[in-house]
N, C-alpha and C positions, 0 to 999 in steps of 0.2 A: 260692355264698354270697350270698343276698338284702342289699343293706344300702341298705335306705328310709329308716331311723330310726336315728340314731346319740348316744345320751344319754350326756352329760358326767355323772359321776357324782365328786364329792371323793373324792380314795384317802383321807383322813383319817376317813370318815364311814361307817361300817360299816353303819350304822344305815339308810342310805340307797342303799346298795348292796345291800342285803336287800330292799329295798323297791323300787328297779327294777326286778328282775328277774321281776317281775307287770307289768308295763307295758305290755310287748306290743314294746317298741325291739327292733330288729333285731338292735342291737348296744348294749353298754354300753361306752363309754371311761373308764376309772378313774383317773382324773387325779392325775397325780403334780407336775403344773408349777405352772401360775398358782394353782390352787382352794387350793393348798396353804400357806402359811405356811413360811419358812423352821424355825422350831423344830419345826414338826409335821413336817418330810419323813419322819424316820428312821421314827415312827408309822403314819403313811401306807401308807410301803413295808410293813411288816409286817402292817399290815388287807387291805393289796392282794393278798398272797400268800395269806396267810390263806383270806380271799373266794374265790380263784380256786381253791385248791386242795380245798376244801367245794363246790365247782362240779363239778371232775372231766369238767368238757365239756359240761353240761348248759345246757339254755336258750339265751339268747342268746349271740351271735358278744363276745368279752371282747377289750376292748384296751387295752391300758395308755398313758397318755401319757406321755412320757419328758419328761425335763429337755432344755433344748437339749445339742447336740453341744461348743461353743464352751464349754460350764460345767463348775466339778467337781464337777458332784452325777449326770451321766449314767450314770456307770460303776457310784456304788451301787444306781441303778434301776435298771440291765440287772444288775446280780451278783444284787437281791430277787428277781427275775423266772426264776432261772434251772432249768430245767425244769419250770413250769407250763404248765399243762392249758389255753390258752390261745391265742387267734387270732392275735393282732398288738401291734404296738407304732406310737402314732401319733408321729411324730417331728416335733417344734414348731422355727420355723424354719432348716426344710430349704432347700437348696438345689443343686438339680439333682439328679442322680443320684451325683458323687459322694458328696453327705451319707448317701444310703442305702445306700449301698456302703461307706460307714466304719460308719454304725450296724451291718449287716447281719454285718459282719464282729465285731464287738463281743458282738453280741446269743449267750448261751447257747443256741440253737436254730434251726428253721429258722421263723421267725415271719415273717407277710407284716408289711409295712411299710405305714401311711398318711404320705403328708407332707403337712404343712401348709403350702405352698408356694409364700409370699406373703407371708411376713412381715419380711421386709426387703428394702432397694431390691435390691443384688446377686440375690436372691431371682426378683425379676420376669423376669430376663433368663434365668432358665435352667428356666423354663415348659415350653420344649418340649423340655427336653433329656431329660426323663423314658423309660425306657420299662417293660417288662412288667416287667422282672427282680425277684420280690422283695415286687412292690405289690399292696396289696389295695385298692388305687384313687388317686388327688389329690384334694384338696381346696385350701380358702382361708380366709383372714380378714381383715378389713376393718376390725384395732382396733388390732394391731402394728404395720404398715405406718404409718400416721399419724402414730404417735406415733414413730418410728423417723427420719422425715424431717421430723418439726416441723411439720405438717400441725396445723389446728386440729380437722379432723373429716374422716372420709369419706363424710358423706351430709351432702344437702342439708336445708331447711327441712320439705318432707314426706318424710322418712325415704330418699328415693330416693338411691342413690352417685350421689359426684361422678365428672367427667370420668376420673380417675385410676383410682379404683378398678371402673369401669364397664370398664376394658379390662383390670385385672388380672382380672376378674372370670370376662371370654369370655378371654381369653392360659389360662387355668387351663382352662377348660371345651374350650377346643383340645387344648390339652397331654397330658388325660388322656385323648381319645379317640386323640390321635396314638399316646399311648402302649398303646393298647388296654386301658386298665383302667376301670373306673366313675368317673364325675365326680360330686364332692358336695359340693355347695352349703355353705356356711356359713352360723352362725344368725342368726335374726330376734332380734336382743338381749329385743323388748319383750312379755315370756313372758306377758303379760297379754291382750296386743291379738292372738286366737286368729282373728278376721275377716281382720288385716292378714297374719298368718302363714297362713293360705290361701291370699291373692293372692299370699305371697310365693314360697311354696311352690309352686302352680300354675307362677307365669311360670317356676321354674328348670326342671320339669320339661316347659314347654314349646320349652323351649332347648335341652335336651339333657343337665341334669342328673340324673341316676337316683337320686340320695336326696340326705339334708339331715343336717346335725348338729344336736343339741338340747339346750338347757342348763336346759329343766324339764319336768315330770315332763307339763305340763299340753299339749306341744306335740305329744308322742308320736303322738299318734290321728291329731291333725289332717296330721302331716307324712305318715303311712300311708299316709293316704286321699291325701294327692295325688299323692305316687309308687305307686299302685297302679292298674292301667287297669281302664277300665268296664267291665260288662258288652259296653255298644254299641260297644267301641275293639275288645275280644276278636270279637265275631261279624264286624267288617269285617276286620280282620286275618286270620281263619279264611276271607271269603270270599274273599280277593285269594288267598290260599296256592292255595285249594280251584281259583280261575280258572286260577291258574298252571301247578298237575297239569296237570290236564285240558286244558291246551293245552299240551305240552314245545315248546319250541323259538319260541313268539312271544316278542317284544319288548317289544310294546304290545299292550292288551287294553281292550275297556270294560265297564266296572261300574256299574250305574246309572247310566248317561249319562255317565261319567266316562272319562276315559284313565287307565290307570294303565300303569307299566311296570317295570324294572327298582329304582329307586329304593325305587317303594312298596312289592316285594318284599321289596326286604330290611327296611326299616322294619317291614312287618306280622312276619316271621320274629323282629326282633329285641322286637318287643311282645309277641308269644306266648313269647318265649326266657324274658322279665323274669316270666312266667306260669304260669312250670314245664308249658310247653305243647312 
């Protein structure tokens, strides 16, 4: 399962859940938490099911966000959800692996799990305690947390995280490679500034992030194109593989002037993997 593009879509809003699904997102999360209005949940849920069952598996990868675990609105959202045609359920602040193991045990099926898993202080400390069981990747977010510990903001005066959230940021991006599944980034709030969401986009997946979430319609393309490798990343990754055959049993090799060894194997393997190569 590809997931470069991952778009918040309201479960209240049918209307726009019809209309993502031409997007191009990888995935659609159909938000039953925050997007929603306490009097609209019950509504919500019933457009969600609705949507997903009119789907039948088609299109994009469908994830539902659930209410936190800690509330009593979780139990009607995993009862609305039960046997739909559907990928996952994204779980709003998780904490560690037991959260996913209570949701999981909860959940009417065998649906992969995302956590959002940073959204309270207790939250930080069990980053690494994640592993495969269950997850369709980790993720974060950088709007709970602040306001959770009294914080006035997690980003500085040009839009960049502060100290704090700069190392939940890599603790996350650690976490979910420890735990062998996809790291994905959290969104660029300012759905307008489409140049600043490129830079922002680029640096994650310079890092080691493999997609991004997206909270408008207009961010979709732009986050595609930069969790997707170039032409030029595809023919160097093809030529280190191609040097590697052709020599079984070296260490190090050069390639245009270059050393490469071990390392860059496996990176060009897992750039061609992201490639359906």
């Amino acid at each position: 399962m590809r997931l470069r593009s991952l778009l918040f879509v309201p479960g209240d809003r049918p209307e726009r859940m019809e209309k993502a699904l031409g997007l191009g997102a990888d995935a659609l999360i159909l938000d039953l938490e925050d997007a929603v209005a306490p009097s609209a949940k019950a509504a919500a849920r019933a457009a969600v099911r609705a949507f997903v069952d009119a789907r039948a598996g088609e299109g994009p990868a469908l994830f539902v966000r659930v209410n936190p675990l800690d509330g009593d609105l979780v139990a009607d959202d995993v009862a609305a959800i039960a046997g739909a045609a559907m990928t996952g359920v994204v779980l709003p602040k998780a904490e560690g692996r037991a959260s996913v193991a209570t949701l999981r045990a909860m959940l009417p099926g065998d649906y992969a799990v995302l956590p959002i898993a940073s959204e309270t202080p207790r939250a930080v400390f069990t980053l690494g305690d994640y592993d495969a069981t269950g997850l369709a990747g980790l993720t974060w977010g950088a709007e709970d947390l602040p306001a959770a510990i009294g914080a006035a903001t997690s980003r500085e005066a040009d839009g960049g995280y502060t100290d704090p959230y700069r190392v939940v940021r890599a603790l996350t991006l650690f976490g979910a490679h420890a735990a062998g599944v996809p790291a994905i980034e959290t969104v660029y709030p300012d759905f307008r500034d489409l140049d600043g969401l490129a830079a922002y986009a680029a640096r994650g997946r310079r890092d080691g992030f493999t997609g991004m979430m997206a909270i408008h319609p207009a961010q979709v393309a732009v986050i595609n194109a930069a969790f997707s490798p170039s032409e030029a990343e595809l023919a160097q990754a093809r030529a280190v593989v191609a040097l590697f055959d052709a020599n079984p049993g070296a260490g190090a090799l050069q390639l245009d002037g270059k050393m490469v060894d071990a390392p860059h194997l496996k990176a060009a393997r897992r750039l061609l993997a992201t490639a359906g190569e």
